[in-house]
GULO-49088 format. One record per residue (C-alpha): x, z negated, y negated; residue in three letters; residue number from 0. Coordinates in steps of 0.2 Angstrom, whole numbers, plus 5000, padded with zeros to 4 digits. Example, Ala and Ser with C-alpha at 12.3 -4.5 7.8 and 13.67 -1.06 7.14 Angstrom:
BEGIN
xx=5062 zz=4961 yy=5022 r=ALA k=0
xx=5068 zz=4964 yy=5005 r=SER k=1
This chain:
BEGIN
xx=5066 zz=5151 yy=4935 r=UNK k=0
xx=5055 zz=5151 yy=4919 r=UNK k=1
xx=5063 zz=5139 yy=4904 r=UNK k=2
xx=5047 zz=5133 yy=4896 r=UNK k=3
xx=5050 zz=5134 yy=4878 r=UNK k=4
xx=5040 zz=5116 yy=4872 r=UNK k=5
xx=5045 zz=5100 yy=4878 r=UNK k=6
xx=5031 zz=5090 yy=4891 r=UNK k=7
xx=5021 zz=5081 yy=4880 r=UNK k=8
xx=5027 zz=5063 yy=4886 r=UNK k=9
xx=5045 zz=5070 yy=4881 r=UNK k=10
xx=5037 zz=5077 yy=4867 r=UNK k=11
xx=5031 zz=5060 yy=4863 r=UNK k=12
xx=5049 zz=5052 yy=4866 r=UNK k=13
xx=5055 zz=5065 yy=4855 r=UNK k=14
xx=5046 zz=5058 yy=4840 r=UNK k=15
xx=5047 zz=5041 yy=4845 r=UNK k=16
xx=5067 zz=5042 yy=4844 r=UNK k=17
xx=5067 zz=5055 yy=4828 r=UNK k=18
xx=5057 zz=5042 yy=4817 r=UNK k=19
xx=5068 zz=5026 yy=4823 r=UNK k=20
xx=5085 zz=5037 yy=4819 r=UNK k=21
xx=5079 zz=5040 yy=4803 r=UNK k=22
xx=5070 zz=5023 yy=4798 r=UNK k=23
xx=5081 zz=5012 yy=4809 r=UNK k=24
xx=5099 zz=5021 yy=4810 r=UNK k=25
xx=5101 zz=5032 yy=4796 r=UNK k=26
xx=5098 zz=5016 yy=4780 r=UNK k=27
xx=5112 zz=5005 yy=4789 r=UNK k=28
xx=5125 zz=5016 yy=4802 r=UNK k=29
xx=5135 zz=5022 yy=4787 r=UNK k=30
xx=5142 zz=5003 yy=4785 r=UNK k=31
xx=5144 zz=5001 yy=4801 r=UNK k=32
xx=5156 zz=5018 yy=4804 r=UNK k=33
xx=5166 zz=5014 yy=4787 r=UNK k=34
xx=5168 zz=4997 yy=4794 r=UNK k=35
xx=5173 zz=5002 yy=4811 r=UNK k=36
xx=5160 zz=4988 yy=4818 r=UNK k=37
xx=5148 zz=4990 yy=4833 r=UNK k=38
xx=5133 zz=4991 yy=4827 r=UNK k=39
xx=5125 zz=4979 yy=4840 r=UNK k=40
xx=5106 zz=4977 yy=4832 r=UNK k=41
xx=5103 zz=4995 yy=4831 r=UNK k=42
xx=5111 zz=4994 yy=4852 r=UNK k=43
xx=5100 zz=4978 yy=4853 r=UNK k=44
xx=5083 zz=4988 yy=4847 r=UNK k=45
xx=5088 zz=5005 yy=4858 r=UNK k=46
xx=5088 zz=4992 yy=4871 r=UNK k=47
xx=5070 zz=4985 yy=4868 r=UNK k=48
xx=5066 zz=5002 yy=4867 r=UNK k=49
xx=5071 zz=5007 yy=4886 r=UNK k=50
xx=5084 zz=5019 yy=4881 r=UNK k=51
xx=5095 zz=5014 yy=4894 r=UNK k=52
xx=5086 zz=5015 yy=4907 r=UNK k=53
xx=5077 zz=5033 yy=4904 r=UNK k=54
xx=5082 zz=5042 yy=4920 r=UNK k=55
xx=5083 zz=5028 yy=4932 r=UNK k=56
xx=5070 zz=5022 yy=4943 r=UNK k=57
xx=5059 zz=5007 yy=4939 r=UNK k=58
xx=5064 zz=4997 yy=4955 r=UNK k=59
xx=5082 zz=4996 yy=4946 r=UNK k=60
xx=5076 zz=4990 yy=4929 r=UNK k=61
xx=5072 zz=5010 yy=4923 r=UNK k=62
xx=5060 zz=5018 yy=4916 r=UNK k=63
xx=5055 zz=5029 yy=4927 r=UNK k=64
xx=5061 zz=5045 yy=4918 r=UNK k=65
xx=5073 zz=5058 yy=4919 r=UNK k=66
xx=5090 zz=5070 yy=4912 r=UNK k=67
xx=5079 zz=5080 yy=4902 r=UNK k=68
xx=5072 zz=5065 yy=4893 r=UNK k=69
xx=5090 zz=5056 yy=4888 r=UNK k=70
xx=5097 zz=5074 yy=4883 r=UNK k=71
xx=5079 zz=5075 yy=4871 r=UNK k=72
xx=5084 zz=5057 yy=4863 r=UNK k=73
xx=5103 zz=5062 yy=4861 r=UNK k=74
xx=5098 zz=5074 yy=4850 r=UNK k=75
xx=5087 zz=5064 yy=4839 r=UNK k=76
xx=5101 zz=5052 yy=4838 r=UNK k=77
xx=5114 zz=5064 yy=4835 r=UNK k=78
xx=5104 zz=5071 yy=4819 r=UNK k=79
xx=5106 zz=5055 yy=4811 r=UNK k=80
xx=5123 zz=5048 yy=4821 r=UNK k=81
xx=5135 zz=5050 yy=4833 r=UNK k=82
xx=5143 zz=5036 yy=4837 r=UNK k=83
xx=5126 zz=5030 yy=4840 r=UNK k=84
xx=5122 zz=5043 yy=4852 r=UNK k=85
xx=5138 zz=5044 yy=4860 r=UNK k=86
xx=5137 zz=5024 yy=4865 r=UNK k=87
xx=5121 zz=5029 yy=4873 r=UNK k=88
xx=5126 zz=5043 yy=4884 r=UNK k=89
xx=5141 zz=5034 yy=4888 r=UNK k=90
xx=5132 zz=5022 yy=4895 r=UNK k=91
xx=5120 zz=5028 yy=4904 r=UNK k=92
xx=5129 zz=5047 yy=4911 r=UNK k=93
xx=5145 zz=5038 yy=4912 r=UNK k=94
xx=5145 zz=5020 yy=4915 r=UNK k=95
xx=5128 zz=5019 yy=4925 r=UNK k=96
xx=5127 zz=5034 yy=4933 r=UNK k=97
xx=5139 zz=5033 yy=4944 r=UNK k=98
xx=5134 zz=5017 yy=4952 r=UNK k=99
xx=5116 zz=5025 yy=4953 r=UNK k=100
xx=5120 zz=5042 yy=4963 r=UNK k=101
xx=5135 zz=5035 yy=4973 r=UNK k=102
xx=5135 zz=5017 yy=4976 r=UNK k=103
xx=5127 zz=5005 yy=4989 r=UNK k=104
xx=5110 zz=4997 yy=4988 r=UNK k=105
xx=5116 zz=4981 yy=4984 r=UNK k=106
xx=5130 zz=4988 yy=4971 r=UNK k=107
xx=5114 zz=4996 yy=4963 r=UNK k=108
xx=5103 zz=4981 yy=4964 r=UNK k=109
xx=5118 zz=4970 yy=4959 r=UNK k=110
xx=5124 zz=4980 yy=4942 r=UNK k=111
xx=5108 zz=4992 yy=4937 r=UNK k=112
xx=5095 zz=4979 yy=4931 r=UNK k=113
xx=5110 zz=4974 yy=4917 r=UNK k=114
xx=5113 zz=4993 yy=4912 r=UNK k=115
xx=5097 zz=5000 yy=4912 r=UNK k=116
xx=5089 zz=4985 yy=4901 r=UNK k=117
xx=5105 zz=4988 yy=4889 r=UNK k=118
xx=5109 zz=4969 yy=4890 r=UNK k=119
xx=5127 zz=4978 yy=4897 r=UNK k=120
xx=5138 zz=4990 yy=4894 r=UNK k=121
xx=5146 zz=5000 yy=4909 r=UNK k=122
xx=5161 zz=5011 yy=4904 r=UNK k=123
xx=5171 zz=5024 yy=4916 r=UNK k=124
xx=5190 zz=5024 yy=4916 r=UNK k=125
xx=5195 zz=5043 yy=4922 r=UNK k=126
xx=5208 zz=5048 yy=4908 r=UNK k=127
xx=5225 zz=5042 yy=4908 r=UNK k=128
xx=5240 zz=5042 yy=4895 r=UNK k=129
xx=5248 zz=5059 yy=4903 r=UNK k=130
xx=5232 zz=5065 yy=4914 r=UNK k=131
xx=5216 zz=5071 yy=4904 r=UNK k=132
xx=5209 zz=5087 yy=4913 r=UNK k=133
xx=5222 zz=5086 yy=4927 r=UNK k=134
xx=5213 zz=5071 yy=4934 r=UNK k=135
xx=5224 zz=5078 yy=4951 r=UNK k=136
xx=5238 zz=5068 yy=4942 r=UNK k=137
xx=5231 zz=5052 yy=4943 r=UNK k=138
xx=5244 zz=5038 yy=4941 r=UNK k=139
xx=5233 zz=5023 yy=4942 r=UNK k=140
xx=5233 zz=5015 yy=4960 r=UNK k=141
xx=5223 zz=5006 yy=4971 r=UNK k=142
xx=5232 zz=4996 yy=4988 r=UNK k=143
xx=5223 zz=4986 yy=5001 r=UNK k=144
xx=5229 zz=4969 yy=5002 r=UNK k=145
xx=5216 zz=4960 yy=5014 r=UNK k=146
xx=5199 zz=4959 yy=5010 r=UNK k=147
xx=5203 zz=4965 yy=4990 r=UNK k=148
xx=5208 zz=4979 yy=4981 r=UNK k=149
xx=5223 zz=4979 yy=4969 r=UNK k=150
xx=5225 zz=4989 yy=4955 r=UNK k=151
xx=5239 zz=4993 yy=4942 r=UNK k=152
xx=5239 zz=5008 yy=4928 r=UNK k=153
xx=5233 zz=5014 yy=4913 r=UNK k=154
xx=5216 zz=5023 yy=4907 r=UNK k=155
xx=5217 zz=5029 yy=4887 r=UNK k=156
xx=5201 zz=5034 yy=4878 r=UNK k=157
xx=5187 zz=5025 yy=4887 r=UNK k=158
xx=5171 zz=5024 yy=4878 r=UNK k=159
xx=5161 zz=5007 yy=4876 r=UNK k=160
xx=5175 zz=4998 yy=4886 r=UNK k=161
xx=5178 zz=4983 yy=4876 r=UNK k=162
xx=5162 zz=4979 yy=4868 r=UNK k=163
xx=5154 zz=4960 yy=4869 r=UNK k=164
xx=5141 zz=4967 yy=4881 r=UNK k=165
xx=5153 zz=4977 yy=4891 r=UNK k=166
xx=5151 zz=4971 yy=4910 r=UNK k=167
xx=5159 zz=4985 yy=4920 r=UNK k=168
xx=5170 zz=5000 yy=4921 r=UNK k=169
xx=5172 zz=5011 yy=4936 r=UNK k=170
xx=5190 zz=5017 yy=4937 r=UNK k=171
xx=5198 zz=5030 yy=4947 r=UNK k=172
xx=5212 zz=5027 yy=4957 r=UNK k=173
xx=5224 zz=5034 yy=4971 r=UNK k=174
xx=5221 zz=5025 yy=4987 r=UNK k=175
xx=5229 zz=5036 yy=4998 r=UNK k=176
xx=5240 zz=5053 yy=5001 r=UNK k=177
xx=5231 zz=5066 yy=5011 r=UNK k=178
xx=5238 zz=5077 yy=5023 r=UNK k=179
xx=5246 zz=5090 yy=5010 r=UNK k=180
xx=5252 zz=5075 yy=5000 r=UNK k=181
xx=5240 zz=5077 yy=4985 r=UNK k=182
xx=5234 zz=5062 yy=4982 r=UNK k=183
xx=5217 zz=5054 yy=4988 r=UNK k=184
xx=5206 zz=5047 yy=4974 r=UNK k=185
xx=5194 zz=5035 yy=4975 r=UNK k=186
xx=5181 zz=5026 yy=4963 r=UNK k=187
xx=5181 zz=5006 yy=4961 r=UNK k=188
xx=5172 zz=4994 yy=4950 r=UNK k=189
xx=5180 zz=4981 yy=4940 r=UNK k=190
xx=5168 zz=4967 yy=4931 r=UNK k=191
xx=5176 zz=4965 yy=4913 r=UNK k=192
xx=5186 zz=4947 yy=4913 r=UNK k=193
xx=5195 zz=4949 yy=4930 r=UNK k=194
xx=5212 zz=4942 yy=4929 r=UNK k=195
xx=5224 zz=4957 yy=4925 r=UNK k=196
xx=5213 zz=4967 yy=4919 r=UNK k=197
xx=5218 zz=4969 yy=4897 r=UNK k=198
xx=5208 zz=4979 yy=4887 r=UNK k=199
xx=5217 zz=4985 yy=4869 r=UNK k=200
xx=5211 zz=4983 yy=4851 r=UNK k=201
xx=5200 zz=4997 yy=4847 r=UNK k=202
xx=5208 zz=5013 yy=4842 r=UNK k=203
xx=5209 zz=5020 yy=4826 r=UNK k=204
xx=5200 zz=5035 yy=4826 r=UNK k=205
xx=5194 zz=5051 yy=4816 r=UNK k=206
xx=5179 zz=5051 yy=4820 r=UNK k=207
xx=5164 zz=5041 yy=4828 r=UNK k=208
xx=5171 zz=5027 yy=4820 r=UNK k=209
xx=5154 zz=5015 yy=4823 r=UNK k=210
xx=5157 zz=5018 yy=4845 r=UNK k=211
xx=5170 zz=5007 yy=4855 r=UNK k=212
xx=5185 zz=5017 yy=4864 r=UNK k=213
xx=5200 zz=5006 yy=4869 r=UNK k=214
xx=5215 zz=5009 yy=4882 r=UNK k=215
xx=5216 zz=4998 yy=4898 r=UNK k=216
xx=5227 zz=4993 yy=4907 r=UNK k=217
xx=5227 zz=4984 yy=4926 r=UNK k=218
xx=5240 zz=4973 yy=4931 r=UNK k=219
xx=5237 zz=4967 yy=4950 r=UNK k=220
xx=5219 zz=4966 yy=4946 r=UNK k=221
xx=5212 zz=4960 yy=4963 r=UNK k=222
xx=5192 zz=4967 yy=4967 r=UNK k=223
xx=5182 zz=4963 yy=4982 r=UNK k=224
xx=5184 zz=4980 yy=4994 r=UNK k=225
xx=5164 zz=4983 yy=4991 r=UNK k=226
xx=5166 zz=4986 yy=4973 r=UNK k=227
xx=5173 zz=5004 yy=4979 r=UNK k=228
xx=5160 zz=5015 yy=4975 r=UNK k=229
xx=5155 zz=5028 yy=4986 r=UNK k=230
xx=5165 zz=5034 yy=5001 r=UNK k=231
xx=5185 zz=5032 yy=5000 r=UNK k=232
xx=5193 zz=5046 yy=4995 r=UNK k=233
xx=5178 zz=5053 yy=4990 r=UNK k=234
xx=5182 zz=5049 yy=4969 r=UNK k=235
xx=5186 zz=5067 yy=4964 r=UNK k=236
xx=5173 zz=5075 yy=4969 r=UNK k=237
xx=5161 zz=5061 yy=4963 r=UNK k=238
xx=5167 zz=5062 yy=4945 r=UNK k=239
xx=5166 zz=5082 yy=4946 r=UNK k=240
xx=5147 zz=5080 yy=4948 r=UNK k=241
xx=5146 zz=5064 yy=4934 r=UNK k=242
xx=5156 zz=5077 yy=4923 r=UNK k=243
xx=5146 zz=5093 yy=4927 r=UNK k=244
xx=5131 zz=5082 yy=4922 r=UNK k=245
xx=5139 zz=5071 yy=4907 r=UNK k=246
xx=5143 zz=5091 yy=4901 r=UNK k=247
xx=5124 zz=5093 yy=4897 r=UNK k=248
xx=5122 zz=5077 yy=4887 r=UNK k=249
xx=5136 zz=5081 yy=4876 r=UNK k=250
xx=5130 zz=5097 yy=4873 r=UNK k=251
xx=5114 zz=5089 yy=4868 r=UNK k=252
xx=5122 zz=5078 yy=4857 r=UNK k=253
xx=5130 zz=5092 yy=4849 r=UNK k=254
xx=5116 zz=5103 yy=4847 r=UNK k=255
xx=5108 zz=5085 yy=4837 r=UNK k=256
xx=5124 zz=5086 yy=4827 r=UNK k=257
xx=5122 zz=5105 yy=4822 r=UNK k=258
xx=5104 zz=5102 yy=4817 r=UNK k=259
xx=5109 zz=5090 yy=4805 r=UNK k=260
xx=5121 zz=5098 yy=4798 r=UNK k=261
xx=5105 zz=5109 yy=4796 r=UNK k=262
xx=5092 zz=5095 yy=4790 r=UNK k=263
xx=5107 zz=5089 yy=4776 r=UNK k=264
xx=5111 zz=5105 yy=4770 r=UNK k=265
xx=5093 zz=5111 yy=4768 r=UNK k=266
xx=5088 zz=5095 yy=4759 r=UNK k=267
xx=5104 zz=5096 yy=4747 r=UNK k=268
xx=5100 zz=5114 yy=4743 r=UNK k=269
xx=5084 zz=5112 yy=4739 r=UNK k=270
xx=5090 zz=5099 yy=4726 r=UNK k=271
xx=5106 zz=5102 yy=4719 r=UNK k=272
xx=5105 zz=5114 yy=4703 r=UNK k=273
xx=5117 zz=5126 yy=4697 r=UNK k=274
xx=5115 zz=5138 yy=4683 r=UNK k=275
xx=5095 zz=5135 yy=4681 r=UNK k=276
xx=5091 zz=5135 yy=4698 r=UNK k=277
xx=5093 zz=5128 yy=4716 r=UNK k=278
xx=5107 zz=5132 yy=4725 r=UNK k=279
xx=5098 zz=5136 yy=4741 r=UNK k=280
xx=5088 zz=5151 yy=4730 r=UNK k=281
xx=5106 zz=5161 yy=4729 r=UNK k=282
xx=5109 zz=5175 yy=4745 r=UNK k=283
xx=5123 zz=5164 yy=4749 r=UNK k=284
xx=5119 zz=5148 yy=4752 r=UNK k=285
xx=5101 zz=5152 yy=4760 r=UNK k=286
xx=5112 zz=5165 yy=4772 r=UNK k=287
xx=5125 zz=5149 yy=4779 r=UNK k=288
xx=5108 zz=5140 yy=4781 r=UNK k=289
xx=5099 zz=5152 yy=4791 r=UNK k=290
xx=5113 zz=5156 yy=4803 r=UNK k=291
xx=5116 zz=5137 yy=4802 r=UNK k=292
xx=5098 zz=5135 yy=4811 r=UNK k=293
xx=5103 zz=5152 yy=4823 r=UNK k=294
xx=5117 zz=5143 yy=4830 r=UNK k=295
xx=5109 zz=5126 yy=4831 r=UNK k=296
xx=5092 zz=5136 yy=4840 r=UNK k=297
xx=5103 zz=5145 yy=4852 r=UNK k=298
xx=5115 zz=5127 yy=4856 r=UNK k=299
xx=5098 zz=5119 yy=4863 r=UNK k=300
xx=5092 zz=5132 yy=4873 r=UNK k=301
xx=5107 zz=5132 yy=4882 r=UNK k=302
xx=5105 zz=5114 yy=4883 r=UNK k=303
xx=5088 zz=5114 yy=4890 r=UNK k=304
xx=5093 zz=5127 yy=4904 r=UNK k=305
xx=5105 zz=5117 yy=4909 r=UNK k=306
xx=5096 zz=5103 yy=4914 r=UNK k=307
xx=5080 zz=5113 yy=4919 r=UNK k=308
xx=5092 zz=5120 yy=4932 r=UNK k=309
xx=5099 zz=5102 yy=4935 r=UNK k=310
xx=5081 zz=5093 yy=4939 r=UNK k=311
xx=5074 zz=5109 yy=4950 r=UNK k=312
xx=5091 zz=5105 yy=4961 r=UNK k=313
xx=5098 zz=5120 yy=4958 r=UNK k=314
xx=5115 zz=5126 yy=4954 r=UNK k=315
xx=5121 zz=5121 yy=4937 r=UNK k=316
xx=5141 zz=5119 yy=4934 r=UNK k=317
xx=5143 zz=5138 yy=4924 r=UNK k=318
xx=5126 zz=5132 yy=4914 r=UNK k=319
xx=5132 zz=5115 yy=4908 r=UNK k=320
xx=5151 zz=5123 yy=4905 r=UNK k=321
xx=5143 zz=5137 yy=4893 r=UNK k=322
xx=5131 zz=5123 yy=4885 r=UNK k=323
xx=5143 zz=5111 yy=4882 r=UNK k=324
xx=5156 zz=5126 yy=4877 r=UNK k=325
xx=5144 zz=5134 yy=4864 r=UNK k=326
xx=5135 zz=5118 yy=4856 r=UNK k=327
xx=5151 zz=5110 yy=4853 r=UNK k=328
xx=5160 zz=5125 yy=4843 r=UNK k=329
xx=5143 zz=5125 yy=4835 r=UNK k=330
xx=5142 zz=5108 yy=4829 r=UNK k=331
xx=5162 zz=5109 yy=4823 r=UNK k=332
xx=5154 zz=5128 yy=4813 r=UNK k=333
xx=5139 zz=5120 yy=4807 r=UNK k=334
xx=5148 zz=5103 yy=4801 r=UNK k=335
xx=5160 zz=5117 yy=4791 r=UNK k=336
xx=5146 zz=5126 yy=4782 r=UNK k=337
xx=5137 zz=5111 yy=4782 r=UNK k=338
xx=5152 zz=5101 yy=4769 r=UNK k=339
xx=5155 zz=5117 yy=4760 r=UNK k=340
xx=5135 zz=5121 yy=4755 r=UNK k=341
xx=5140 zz=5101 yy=4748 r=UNK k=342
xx=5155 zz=5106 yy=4739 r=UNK k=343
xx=5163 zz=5090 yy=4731 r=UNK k=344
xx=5149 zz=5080 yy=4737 r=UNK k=345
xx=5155 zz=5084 yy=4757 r=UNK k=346
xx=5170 zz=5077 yy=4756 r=UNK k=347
xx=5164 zz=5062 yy=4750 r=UNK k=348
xx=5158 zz=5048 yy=4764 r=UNK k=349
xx=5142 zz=5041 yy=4755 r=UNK k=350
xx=5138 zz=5060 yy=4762 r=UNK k=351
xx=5130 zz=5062 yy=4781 r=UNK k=352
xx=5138 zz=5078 yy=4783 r=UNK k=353
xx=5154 zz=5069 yy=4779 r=UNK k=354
xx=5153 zz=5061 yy=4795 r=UNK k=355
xx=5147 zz=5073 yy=4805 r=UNK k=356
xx=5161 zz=5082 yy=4801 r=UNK k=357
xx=5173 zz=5070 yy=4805 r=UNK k=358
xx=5163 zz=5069 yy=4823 r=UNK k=359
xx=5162 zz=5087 yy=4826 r=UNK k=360
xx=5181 zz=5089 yy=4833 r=UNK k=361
xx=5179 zz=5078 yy=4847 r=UNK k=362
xx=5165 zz=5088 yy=4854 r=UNK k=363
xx=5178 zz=5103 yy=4859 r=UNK k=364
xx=5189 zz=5089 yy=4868 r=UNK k=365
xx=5180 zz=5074 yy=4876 r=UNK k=366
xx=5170 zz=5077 yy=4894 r=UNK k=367
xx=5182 zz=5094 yy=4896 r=UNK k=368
xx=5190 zz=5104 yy=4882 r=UNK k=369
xx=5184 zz=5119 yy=4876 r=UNK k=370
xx=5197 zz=5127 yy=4885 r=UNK k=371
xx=5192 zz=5118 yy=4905 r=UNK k=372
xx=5175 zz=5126 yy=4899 r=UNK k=373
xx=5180 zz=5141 yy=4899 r=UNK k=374
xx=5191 zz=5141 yy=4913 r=UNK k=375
xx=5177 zz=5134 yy=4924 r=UNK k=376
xx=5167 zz=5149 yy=4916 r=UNK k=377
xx=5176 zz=5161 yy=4922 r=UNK k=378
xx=5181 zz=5151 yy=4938 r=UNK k=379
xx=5161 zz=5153 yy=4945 r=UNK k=380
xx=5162 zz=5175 yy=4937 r=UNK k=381
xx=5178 zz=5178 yy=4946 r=UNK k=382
xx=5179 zz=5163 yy=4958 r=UNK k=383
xx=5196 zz=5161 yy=4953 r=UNK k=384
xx=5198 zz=5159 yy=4932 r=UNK k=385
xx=5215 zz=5157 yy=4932 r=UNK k=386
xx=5227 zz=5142 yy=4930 r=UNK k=387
């Protein structure tokens, strides 16, 4: 398989498109709304009008028509300039939409798609628990047959764009049964926002992507119709394995955006902060972090972009997205570094970009699989065992 270099044009297009909004649209205002710890809703509402939400999903849904290739190109541009921006997109759309789109029903998609692809709604998808991140075998929330209804009672912790104004939905995970060996049966269910039982907690009070929504949920005999389980039953871990093995290469997109603008700040600062007579960027040093800046944001994309070549020719992609999403997010935590020391005093100040990007960067190693799952899952495809 050949990886072309350039973009098509029409994502070439969308490239541009997405760059010039980030930086006319996102980049006068987002700092307010991160320092505030508020949802930025018009800038949501304008990505909406834009068709972002819909990019890979078919027009007879409410999409545009488009594809992986193209979200991961405007995740980027986003991530440049913000990413709590960016990570309420892809949240929504690899995570909240996704699922119902390559496992559920035609009705279930013609019931919940229009909403989520035009961005009027939000979906969210509740996998991590309190005491089961990666171990997603340890599962405590359940889900019992009573009639014609499911009824659900646990915890999920850390669930992005959850408890937003516009959030309709979130898929949850659930044990709905014991197989033969006792390990326990998971299954996928969807759970309107409002339905009795259902609490979703006060925003958290993070580190980092401070302008995105992430709550904890928490189900208390929350009764939904037996048709909101998504996909076959029993079928919920392995569905979420292929959501994740996809959800890696957005992140990793999004990491790579952050990484380059670590690059785009740093390069601008340099080129006007002075010191003894000159530029900074004109001494050995400070051009050398630059340059391998740029190396290590160059090298983050074409992983990315291998990744999801290999994803829409349908061939096999789990190690490609693991080393992706492995390398572009220790990038983006280096870069973000480099990127607050080239700034001196200046980086650790918040009016600075590269303050927030640093902030942002940690989260990358841990969220959609740590650092650590990557590598195991690495090795696991090398050896066909990776250890435990």
């Amino acid at each position: 398989m050949a990886l072309e270099h350039r973009l098509p044009t029409e994502h070439e297009e969308l490239r541009r498109t997405v760059e010039k909004f980030a930086r006319e649209v996102v980049a006068p205002v987002i700092g307010d709304y991160y320092e505030r710890h508020a949802f930025p809703y018009p800038i949501v509402r304008e990505m909406a009008e834009m068709g972002l939400f819909g990019l890979p999903f078919p027009e007879e849904y409410g999409g545009m028509g488009g594809d992986y290739l193209a979200l991961c190109v405007v995740l980027e541009e986003l991530a440049r300039v913000d990413s709590s921006i960016a990570i309420t997109l892809e949240a929504a759309v690899s995570l909240g939409a996704m699922p119902i789109f390559r496992f559920g029903t035609e009705e279930q998609k013609r019931r919940w798609l229009p909403r989520l692809c035009s961005g009027e709604a939000l979906g969210a998808f509740g996998l991590t628990e309190p005491d089961c991140g990666s171990d997603a075998s340890g599962t405590r929330t359940t889900a019992v047959r009573d009639g014609d209804h499911w009824v659900i009672n646990g915890t999920k912790s850390f669930i992005t764009n959850s408890g937003t104004d516009i959030t309709d939905l979130v898929t949850v995970t659930a044990v709905t049964g014991r197989k033969s060996d006792g390990s326990p049966e998971i299954s996928t269910i969807v759970v309107p926002s409002g339905t009795p039982g259902f609490t979703v907690a006060a925003p958290y009070s993070k580190v980092g992507w401070n302008a995105s929504d992430t709550r904890e949920l928490s189900f208390s005999d929350v009764r939904v119709p037996l048709e909101n389980l998504l996909g076959a039953e029993g079928r919920g871990y392995a569905q979420f394995l292929r959501i994740l093995d996809e959800g890696r290469i957005a992140i990793s997109a999004l990491a790579t955006g952050l990484a380059q603008g670590c690059v785009d700040e740093s390069v601008r600062y340099a080129a006007e902060r002075r010191a003894f007579g000159r530029p900074i960027g004109e001494n050995q040093a400070i051009a050398f972090k630059l340059a391998d800046m740029e190396t290590r944001a160059h090298t983050a994309r074409l992983a990315w972009r291998d990744a999801a070549a290999r994803l829409l020719a349908g061939e096999p992609f789990k190690k490609e997205a693991a080393i992706a999403k492995l390398h572009s997010s220790e990038v983006a935590v280096t870069n973000a570094r480099e990127a607050t020391q080239i700034h001196g005093g200046y980086g650790f100040m918040n009016e600075y970009p590269v303050a927030r990007m640093w902030r942002d960067s940690k989260i990358l190693e841990i969220g959609e699989g740590t650092s650590e799952v990557q590598r195991m899952l690495i090795a696991r495809e090398l050896t066909g065992s990776g250890g435990r």
